[in-house]
N, C-alpha and C positions, 0 to 999 in steps of 0.2 A: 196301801200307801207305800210306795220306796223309798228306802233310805239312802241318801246319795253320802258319799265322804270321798273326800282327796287320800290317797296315802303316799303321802314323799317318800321314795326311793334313796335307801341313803346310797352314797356315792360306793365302789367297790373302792378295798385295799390293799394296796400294796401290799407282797406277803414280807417284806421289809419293816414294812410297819406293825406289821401282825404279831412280827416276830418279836419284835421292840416291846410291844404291847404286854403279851405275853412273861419276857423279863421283866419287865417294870412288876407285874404283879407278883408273881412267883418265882425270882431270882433267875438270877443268871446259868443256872444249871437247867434252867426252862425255855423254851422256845419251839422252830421249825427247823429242824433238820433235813439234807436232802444229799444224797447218796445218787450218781449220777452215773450212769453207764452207757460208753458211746454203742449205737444200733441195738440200748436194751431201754431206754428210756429212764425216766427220773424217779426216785422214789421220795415221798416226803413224808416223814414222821413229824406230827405234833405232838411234844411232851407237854403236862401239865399235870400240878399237884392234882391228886384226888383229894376231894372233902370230903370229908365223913358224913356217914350219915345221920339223918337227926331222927329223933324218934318223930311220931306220930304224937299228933294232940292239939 
């Protein structure tokens, strides 16, 4: 027997939004940085807090 299922594709984001996104959760010292060099291309860092880890159990 086959299982069929739909899966919505959600829409792509703008990295504007991303970015936004991103400060919203973990302050304004968090986000997408991009560092841009003409005939060397773009770099893009994602900053974001680390969480800890949890134990096991």
């Amino acid at each position: 027997m086959a299982i069929r299922y739909r899966r919505q594709l959600r829409q792509p984001q703008p990295p504007l939004e991303v970015h936004k996104r991103l400060q919203m959760n973990y302050g304004d010292d968090y986000g997408l940085h991009y560092k841009s060099e003409p005939g060397e291309g773009t770099h893009v860092t994602i900053k974001i807090r680390k969480v800890p880890d949890q134990p096991a159990g």
